[in-house]
Every structure is written in C-alpha cells, then in structure tokens.
C-alpha positions as CSV (number, residue, x, y, z in Angstrom):
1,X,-76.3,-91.3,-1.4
2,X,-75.9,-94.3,0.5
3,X,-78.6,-97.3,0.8
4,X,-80.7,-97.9,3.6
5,X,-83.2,-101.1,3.9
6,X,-85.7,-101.5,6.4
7,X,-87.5,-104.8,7.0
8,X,-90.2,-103.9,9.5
9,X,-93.6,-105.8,9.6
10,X,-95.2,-102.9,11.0
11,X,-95.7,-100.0,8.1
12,X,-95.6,-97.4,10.9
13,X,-92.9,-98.1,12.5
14,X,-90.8,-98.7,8.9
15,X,-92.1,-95.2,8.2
16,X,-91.1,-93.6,11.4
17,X,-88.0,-94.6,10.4
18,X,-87.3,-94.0,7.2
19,X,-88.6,-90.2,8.7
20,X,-85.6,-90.2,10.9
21,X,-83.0,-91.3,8.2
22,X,-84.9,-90.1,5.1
23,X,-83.1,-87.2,4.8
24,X,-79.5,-88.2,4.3
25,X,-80.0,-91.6,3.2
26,X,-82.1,-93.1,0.2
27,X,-84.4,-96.0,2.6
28,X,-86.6,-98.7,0.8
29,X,-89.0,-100.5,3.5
30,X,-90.3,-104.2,2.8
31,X,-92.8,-105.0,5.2
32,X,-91.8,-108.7,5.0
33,X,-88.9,-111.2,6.2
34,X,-89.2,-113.1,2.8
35,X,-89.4,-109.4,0.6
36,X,-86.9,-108.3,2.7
37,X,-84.4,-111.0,1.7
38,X,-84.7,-110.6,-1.7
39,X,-84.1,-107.0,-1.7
40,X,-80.9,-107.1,-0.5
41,X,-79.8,-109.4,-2.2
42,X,-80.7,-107.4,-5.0
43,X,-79.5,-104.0,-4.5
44,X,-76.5,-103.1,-2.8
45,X,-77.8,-101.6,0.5
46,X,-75.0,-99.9,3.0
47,X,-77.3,-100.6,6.2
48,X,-80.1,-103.2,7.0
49,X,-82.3,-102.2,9.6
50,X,-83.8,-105.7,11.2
51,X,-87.1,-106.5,13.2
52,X,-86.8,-109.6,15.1
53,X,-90.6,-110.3,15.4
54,X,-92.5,-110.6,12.4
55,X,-95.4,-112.8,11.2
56,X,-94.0,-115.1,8.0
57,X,-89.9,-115.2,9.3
58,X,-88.0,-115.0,12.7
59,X,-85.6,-112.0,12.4
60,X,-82.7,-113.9,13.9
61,X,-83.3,-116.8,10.9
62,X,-83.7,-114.0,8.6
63,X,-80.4,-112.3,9.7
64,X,-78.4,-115.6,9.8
65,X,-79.5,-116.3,6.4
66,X,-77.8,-112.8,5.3
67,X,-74.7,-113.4,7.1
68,X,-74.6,-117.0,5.3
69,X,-75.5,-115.0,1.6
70,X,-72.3,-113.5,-0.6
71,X,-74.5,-111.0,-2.0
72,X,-75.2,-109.7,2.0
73,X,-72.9,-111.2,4.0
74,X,-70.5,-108.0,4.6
75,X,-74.1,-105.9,5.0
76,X,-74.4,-104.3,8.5
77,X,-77.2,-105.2,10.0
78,X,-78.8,-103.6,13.1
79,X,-81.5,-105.3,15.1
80,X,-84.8,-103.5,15.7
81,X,-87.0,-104.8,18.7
82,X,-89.1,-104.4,21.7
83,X,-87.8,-106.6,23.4
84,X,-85.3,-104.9,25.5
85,X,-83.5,-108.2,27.7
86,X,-79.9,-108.9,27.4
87,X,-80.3,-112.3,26.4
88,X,-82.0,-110.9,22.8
89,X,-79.5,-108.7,22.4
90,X,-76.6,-111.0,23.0
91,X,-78.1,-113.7,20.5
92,X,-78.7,-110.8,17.8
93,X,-74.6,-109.8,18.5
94,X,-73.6,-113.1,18.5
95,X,-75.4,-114.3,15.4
96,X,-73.2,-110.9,13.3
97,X,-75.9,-107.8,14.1
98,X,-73.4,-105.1,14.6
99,X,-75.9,-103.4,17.0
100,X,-79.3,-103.4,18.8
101,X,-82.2,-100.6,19.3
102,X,-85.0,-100.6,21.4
103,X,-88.8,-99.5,20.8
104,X,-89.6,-96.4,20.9
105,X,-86.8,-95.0,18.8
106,X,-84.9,-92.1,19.7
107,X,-84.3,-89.9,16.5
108,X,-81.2,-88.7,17.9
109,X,-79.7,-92.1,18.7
110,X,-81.0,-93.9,15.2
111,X,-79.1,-91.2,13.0
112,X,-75.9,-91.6,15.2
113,X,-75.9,-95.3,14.6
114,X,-76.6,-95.3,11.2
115,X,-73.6,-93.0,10.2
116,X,-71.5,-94.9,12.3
117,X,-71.8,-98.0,10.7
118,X,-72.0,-96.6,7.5
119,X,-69.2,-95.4,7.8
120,X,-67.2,-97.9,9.6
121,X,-69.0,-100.1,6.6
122,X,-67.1,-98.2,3.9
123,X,-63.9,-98.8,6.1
124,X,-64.0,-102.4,6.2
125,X,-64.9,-102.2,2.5
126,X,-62.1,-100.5,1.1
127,X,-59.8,-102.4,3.9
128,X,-61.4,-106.2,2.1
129,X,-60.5,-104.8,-1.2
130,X,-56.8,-104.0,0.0
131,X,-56.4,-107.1,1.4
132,X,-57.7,-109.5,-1.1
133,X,-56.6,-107.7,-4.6
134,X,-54.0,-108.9,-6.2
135,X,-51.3,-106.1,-7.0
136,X,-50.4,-106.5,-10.0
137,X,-53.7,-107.3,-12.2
138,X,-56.1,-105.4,-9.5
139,X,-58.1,-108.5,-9.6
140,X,-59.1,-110.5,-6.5
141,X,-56.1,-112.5,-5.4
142,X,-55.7,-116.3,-3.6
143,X,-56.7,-115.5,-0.4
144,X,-59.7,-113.8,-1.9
145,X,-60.9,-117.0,-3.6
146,X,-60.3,-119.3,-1.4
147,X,-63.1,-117.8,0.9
148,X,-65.7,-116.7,-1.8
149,X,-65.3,-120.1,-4.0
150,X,-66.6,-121.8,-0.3
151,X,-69.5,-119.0,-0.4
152,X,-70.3,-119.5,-3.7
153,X,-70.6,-123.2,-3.6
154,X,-73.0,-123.0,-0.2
155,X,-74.8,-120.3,-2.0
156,X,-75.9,-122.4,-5.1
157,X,-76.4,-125.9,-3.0
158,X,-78.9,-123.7,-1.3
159,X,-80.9,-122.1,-3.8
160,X,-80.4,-124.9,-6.3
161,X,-78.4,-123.9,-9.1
162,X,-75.8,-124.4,-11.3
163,X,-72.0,-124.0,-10.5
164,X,-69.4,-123.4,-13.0
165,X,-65.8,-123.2,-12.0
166,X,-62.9,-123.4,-14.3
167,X,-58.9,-122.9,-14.4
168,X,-57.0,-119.8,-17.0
169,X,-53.6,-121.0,-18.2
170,X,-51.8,-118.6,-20.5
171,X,-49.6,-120.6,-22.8
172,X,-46.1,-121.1,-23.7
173,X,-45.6,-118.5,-20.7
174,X,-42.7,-119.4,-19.3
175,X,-40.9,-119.1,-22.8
176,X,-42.7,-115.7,-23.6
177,X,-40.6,-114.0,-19.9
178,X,-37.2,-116.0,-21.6
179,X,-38.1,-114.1,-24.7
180,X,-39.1,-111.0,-23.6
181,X,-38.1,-110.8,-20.0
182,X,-40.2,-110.7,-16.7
183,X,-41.6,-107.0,-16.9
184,X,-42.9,-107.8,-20.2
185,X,-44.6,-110.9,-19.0
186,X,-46.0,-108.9,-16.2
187,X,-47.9,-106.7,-18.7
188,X,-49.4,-109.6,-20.4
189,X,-50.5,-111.4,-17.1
190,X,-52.4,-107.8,-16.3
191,X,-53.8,-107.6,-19.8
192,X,-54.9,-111.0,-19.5
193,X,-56.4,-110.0,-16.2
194,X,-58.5,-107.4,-17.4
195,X,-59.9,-108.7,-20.4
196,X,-61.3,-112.0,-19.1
197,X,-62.4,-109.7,-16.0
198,X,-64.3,-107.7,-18.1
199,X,-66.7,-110.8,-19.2
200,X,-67.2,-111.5,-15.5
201,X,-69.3,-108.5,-13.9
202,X,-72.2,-110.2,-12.7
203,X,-72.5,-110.2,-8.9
204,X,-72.5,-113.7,-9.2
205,X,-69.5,-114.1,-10.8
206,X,-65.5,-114.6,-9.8
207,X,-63.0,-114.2,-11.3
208,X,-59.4,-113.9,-9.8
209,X,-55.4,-115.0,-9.9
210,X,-54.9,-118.2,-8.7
211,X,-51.3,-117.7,-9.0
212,X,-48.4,-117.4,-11.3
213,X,-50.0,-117.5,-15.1
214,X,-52.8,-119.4,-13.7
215,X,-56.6,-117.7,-13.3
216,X,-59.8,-119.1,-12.1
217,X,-63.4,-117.9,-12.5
218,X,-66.7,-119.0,-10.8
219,X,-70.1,-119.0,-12.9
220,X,-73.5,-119.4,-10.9
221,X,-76.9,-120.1,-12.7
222,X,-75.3,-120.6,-16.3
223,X,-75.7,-124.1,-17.6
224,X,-73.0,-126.3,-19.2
225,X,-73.5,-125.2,-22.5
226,X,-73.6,-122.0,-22.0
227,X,-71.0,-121.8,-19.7
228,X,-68.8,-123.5,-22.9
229,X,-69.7,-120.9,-25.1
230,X,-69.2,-117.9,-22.6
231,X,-65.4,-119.2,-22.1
232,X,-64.9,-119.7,-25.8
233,X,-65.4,-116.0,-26.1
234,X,-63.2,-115.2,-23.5
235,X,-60.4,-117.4,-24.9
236,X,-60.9,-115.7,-28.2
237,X,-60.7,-112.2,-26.9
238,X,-57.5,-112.9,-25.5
239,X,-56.1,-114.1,-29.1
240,X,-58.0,-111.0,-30.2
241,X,-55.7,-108.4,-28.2
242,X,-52.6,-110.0,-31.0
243,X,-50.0,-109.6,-28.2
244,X,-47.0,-111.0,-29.9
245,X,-45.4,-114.3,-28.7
246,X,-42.3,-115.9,-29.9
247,X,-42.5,-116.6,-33.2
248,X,-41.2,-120.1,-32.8
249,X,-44.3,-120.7,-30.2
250,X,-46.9,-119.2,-31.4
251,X,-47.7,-115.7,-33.5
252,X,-49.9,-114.4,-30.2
253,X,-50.2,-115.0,-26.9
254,X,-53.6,-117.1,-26.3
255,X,-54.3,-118.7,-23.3
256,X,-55.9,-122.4,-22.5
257,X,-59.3,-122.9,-20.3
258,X,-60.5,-125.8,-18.5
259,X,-63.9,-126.1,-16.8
260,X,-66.4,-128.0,-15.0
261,X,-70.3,-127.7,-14.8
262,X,-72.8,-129.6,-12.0
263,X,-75.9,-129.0,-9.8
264,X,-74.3,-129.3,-6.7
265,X,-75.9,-130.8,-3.6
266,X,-75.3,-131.7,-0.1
267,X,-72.1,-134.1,0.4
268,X,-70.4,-133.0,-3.0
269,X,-67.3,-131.6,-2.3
270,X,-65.8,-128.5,-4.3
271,X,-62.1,-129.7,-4.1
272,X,-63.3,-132.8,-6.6
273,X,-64.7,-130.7,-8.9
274,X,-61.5,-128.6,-8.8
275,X,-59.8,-131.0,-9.9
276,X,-61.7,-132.3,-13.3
277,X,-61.3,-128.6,-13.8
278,X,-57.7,-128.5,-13.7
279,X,-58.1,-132.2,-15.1
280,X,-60.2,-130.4,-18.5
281,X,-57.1,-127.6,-18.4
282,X,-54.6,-130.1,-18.7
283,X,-56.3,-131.6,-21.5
284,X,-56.5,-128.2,-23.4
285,X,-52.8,-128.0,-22.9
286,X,-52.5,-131.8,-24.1
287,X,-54.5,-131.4,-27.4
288,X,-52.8,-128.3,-28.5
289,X,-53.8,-125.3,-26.4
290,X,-55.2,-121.8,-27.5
291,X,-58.6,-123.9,-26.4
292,X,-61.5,-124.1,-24.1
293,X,-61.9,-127.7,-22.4
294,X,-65.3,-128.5,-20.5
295,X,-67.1,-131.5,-19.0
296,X,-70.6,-131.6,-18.0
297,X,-70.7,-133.1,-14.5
298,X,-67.5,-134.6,-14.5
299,X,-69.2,-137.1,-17.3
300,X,-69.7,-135.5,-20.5
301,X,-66.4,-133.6,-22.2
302,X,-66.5,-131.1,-24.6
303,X,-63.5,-129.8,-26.8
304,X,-63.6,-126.5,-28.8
305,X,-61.6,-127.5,-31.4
C-alpha cells in the first residue's frame, strides 16, 4: 500500500484528510513543519500533502528544503491552503509542488489527485531507474552519479556531516579480457558490481560504475576510520569470491580502492576531493594493489597493508 504524509498544523484538518485517503493509502499526519521534515526523510512516502501556513515553518521553505533533500527530492508534493490567489499557487508550482488544493476539500477531487500522482510518481520512478542504471551490472551508471554525488555533497555541508567518496579499480583488468576474452571480463565487472553493492544499502549511500573497470561509492555520516575499515571489507570480499586471474598476475581477481574522508563546508569543492581520491587509488595501484588506500582530509594517509 502506498505512503501518504500529511504535514498539517491543524489536527482536524490532517484528520479530515487522512478520512478521505485512509482507505486506500496508509497516511501518517505530523502536525509540524520541523516533524514533518524528518518524517520523510525517514520513510519512503509516495505523496506529501503540504500546508503552507503553519506556526514554527513557512510551507514554501519547508517544501524547498525537500526539493533540495536526496532522501525527498523526487517526493510529490501537493500544496494544501486557504489561500486561494494565483500568485500562491504559482510560487508553490514554481518552487516543484506538482499541484495546489483549496480549503474546504472536496473528497472527490483529493482522492483523484492523489492517485494521479501516485501514479504518475511510480512512472517517473521506474523511468529514473531506466535511465540512470547501468546495463550491464544493474547498478547506477555515470550520468546517475554525476547528479547524486552534487546532492550528496549539498546534503552533508547542510546537516554537518562527514563525506566519504572513493574510486573501485579492479586490477590487472585489461590482461584478465587478453586472457580470457571480453565476455568473460564482463562477468567479473557484474560480479564485482554486486558484491561491493551489496555493502552499500543504506539510503545514504552510492555506489555506481564510473566507467570501464572503474567504480565509485559515496559514504555519508561514517568517519575516516571507519570508512577505512568498511572498504577493507569490501576489497576483501572481492578476493573472497576466488575468481581466477591469470596465473602470471595474480591467483584471483582483487580489486584496488582509493578514498577520501572530510567535513565538508561552504567553498570546498567536490572535484578536489575527487581527485586525492583517485590520487589514494593510484597509490594502491603503486604499492602493489589488491589494497585499500585512504587519507583523512586530504592530510593524513592510511595504507592497508
């Protein structure tokens, strides 16, 4: 059953509401802007519905703020109000609401706008997925990160945390597709794929193809340290699948990670800390790869082995 939030100030309207919709959706109220926020953040909600007056947050602040959040930003959001001039109702659409109801509610016209954009939700859901998968590993692709790594940076300047981001290489790769051809390499990229996915399910975390051999992954919240160690076990789960390699590389294919982590803040740029990212990789391919690489801040370095 699909997920319905509404953030109402006043309990009898929320509940008139959640009468109309109650039957064919599963509806959580919060009676507060600031509640409101961190509910859907989180739990994964297929509809918001939005008052634009209440006491302790303006509803259009409150609705930019989800349209600026990963964890919300593809949430519909429809604007609740009694304010019935055009000049609300254009800010609300212009700001990302995907629609605008009056007070008093009309039960008919509340349940025809919710399944809409439910549904037209699930569309552009499974369309994003399509779009920015990558084929082969069923991972997210470039395109993919190139727009969440930008979220994800803005999301943890905001609340104050830690970023991680590091670089996947597998190794010897190009001699493992001159050994054992391209389709064969394929498989190894997709088994790659899904076991270093597999570590990365939080909703706060990335992980995706960055092209060729090469993977990337996102960590928010997770300090240096343990950002090292949660990488080390990735790398080693990797060796652990004992796909064979050329014998006169290596007995298994194992793969090489560098990584960076920092308390970003306004005026840091993501593209430097790319780089001592790719910088720590090339240093796990320099000192023998099968290794995880990491620097704290772009100061401190850290070798596995």
């Amino acid at each position: 059953m699909d997920k319905i939030l509404i953030i109402e100030d006043s309990r009898a309207q929320a509940e008139y509401l959640k009468s109309i919709l109650g039957t064919d959706y599963e509806v959580t109220i919060c009676l507060a802007g600031e509640e409101g926020f961190r509910k859907a953040k989180a739990e994964a909600f297929s509809l918001i519905f939005l008052d634009i007056i209440m006491p302790d947050v303006d509803g259009f602040s409150l609705l930019r703020r989800l349209q600026e959040t990963i964890l919300t930003k593809y949430t519909p959001v429809i604007l609740v109000s009694g304010l019935a001039d055009v000049q609300h109702e254009e800010k609300g659409l212009t700001l990302g609401a995907v629609d605008y109801i009056t007070k008093p509610f009309s039960p008919i016209t509340v349940r025809a706008r919710a399944n809409i954009h439910i549904k037209l939700h699930h569309y552009q859901m499974q369309f994003m997925q399509q779009a920015t998968m990558d084929q082969l590993t069923g991972v997210a692709n470039r395109r993919r990160y190139e727009n969440d790594s930008i979220l994800k940076w803005r999301e943890a300047i905001r609340l104050g945390l830690s970023f991680s981001v590091c670089m996947f290489d597998i190794d010897k790769f190009k001699m493992y597709n001159d050994t054992f051809g391209h389709p064969a390499g394929d498989k190894v990229i997709s088994a790659v794929a899904k076991t270093a996915s597999s570590f990365l399910q939080r909703s706060t975390d990335f992980f995706g193809r960055y092209g060729g051999e090469e993977f990337v992954a996102i960590l928010i919240g997770n300090d240096a340290k343990s950002a090292f160690e949660f990488l080390k076990t990735i790398r080693q789960a990797v060796e652990d699948l004992h796909i064979p390699h050329d014998p006169s590389v290596a007995p298994w294919v194992t793969i090489s990670i560098g990584g960076v982590t920092l308390l970003p803040k306004d005026g840091d740029r993501y593209e430097d800390y790319l780089k001592i990212a790719d910088n720590m990789l090339y240093k796990a391919k320099h000192n023998g790869r099968n290794m995880v690489v990491w620097s704290n801040s772009g100061k401190e370095e850290w070798l596995e082995r």
